[in-house]
Residue, then its C-alpha position, 0 to 999 in steps of 0.5 A: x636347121x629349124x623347120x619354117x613355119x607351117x604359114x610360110x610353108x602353106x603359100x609355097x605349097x598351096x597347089x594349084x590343082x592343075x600342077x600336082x595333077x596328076x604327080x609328074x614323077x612317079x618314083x623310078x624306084x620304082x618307078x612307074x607303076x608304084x603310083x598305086x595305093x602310095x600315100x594313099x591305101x585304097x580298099x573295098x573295090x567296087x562296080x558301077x550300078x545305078x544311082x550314086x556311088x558312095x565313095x568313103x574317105x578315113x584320114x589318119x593322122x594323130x591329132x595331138x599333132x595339131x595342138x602344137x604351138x606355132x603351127x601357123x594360124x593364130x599362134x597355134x592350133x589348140x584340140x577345140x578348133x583344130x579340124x580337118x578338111x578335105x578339097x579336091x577335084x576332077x583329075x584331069x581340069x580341076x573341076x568339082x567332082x562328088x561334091x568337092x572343089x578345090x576352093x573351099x573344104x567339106x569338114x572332115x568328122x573326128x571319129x578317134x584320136x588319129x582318124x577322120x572320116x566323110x562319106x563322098x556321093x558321087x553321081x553316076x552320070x557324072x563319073x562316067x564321064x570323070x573317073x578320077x577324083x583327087x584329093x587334098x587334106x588341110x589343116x582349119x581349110x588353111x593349111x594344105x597338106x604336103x606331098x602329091x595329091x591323092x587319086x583315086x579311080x572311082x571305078x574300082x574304089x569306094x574307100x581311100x585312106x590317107x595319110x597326110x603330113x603338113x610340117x616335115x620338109x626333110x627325111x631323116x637318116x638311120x644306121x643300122x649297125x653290123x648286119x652279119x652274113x654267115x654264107x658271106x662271112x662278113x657284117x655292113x652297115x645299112x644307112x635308111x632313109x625314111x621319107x617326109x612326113x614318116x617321122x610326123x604321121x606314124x601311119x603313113x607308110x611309104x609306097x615303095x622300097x629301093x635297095x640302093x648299092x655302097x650305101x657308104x657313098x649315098x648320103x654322107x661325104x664323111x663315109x664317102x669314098x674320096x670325100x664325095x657322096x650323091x647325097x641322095x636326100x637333096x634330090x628325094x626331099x623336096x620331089x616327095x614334098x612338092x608332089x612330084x613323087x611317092x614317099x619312098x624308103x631307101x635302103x643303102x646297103x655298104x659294101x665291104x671293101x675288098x669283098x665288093x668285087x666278089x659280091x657285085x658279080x655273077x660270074x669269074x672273070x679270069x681277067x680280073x681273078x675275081x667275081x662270082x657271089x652275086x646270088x649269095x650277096x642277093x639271098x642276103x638282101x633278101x632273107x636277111x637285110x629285107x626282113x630286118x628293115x621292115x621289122x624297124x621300119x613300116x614299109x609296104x609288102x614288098x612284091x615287085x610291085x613296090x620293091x626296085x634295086x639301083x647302083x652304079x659301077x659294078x652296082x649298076x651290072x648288080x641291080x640289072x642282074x638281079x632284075x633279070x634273073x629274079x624278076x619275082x623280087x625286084x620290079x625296076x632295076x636302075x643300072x648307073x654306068x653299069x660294069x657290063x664289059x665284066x667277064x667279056x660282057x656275060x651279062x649282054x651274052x649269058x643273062x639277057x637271054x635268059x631273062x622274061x620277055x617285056x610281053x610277060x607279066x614278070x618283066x622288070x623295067x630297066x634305066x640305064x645310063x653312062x658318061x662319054x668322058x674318062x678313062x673308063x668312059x668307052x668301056x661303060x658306054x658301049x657295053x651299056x648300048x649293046x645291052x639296051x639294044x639286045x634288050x630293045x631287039x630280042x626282047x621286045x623293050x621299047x624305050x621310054x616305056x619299060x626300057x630308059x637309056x640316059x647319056x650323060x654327056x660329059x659325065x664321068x665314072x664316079x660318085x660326083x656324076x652318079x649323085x648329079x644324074x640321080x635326079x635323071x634317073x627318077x625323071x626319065x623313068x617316070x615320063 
């Protein structure tokens, strides 16, 4: 469908400071702690001193995007008039800070034809007292930028980068056709979605990566199983545009079929005469899904730090099980309905004890989650509770903290209650 005018956008999405500030949902992809350099790259940390602390901001956006017709003041933007600006304030009321406010914009200077500078004096006095600052970039002082505000804590920062957007209000989805395993033998499809605003700033990179689990279910129902997909871009397209989160990259890798079961599991279960390819199906994603992605597409440098794994069923005991027993690759790890009765609950018995503690740095953060209805409902949720609370016990997590436990009542075990809690899932990991 046709994009709305910028115009029409810019009264909706003009922020009242206050309510983008700071971002109430930071990205349970990764959800927390991937609030960190996003939209925004911070560079050249600095220290207090005496005097004024000078603080340099570099906008990138391409400027042959502003000579679009239509884009909402006066019949368009033409490359003599058109010109940047930047508002912004105190994070925590709003107030003015380094010479910013949020009602009137200082004109940003064109030094190429994608970047735009200004040099920020900030008063000693005043930020020590206020040490975040946050920022907005807009179109002739009218049009405002969308996505979350942009922070920065002037104690370790004397240069921000930003890359912001004003049109995109959707992300776009990609296949990428026929990856092939030979420690599998076998090939999938990878559907990705890119977030707003990557498609129209070719220098924004997204924050953060998730890996999400039978890729097939997530955005289209024609691929679906049953017809029913969590159609994730309703949830993460307006969240990215409104503020309320990170611009992310999702990677939805499809099962292959029969071999889902072998794959998604640690370990034999001799109920079930199947299981036991996790660790390969995981050395896949990440010596060949990973660097293939960010080969195609611009992602950040994947650590921890910026790369989480979600998925539900035996999805879900997948993603916990690679947080926990590689916790230098994967940071946050979302559990859907997780499939932990598998193998007599290995996972609670075997893997938890050997996973870090939540007191070391290499502690990955859990969301977790079941329904209490269906017929696999009593098998989900009460495995899923003894893990959260061996987690809690013997582990030091706290919930809502670096633990999250969700219990969707009256949820059942399927795609349709999977792609309605998504949205939970990015909420309660990020309170």
């Amino acid at each position: 469908s046709p994009m709305p005018p910028l115009d029409t956008l810019t009264s909706r999405l003009r922020p009242p400071p206050l309510l983008l500030s700071p971002p109430v949902l930071l990205n349970f992809l990764l959800l927390l702690p991937f609030l960190t350099p996003s939209a925004h790259e911070l560079v050249g940390k600095g220290s207090f001193g005496t005097g004024d602390l000078a603080l340099t901001v570099t906008v990138r956006y391409p400027a042959e995007r502003l000579q679009k017709s239509g884009s909402g003041i006066d019949g368009g933007i033409s490359m003599d008039d058109a010109g940047l600006y930047l508002r912004g304030g105190l994070a925590a009321t709003g107030a003015a800070l380094c010479g910013l406010n949020w009602d009137k914009g200082l004109r940003l200077e064109q030094i190429s034809s994608s970047e735009w500078r200004h040099s920020l004096s900030c008063a000693l006095a005043t930020i020590e007292n206020s040490k975040t600052l946050e920022m907005k970039v807009l179109v002739n002082d009218q049009i405002w930028s969308m996505g979350s505000n942009h922070r920065v804590d002037l104690v370790n920062v004397t240069t921000a980068v930003i890359t912001p957007w004003f049109e995109e209000t959707t992300g776009v989805l990609q296949i990428v056709p026929r990856i092939a395993s030979k420690e599998l033998g076998n090939e999938r499809d990878v559907i990705v979605y890119v977030p707003p605003g990557y498609t129209e700033n070719e220098h924004l990179v997204p924050s953060s990566v998730l890996i999400m689990h039978d890729g097939q279910n997530l955005f289209n129902p024609e691929t679906a199983f049953m017809g029913q997909a969590w159609m994730v871009q309703y949830t993460t397209n307006p969240l990215i545009v409104e503020g309320k989160m990170e611009p992310i990259l999702i990677i939805g890798v499809y099962n292959a079929g029969a071999a889902r079961t072998d794959e998604y599991t640690n370990c034999f279960d001799s109920d079930e005469q199947a299981g036991g390819k996790a660790d390969i199906y995981l050395d896949f994603l990440e010596s060949t899904i990973l660097p293939l992605i960010s080969s195609k597409f611009r992602t950040p440098n994947i650590s921890p730090q910026t790369l989480g794994i979600l998925g539900s069923s035996l999805g879900g005991l997948l993603s916990c099980y690679a947080a926990a027993t590689r916790p230098d690759v994967y940071g946050r790890a979302g559990c859907m309905s997780p499939s932990f009765w598998w193998s007599n609950e290995d996972f609670k018995s075997n893997i938890v004890p050997k996973a870090p503690d939540a007191t070391s740095s290499r502690a990955p953060i859990y969301y977790l989650d079941s329904g209490d209805q269906g017929g696999d409902a009593s098998s989900i949720e009460q495995p899923t509770i003894a893990v959260r609370d061996r987690l809690r016990q013997s582990k030091g997590y706290t919930i809502n903290e670096d633990l999250y436990y969700y219990l969707d009542q009256g949820g059942d075990h399927n795609e349709k209650f999977w792609g309605a809690r998504f949205c939970t899932d990015l909420i309660t990991s990020q309170q």
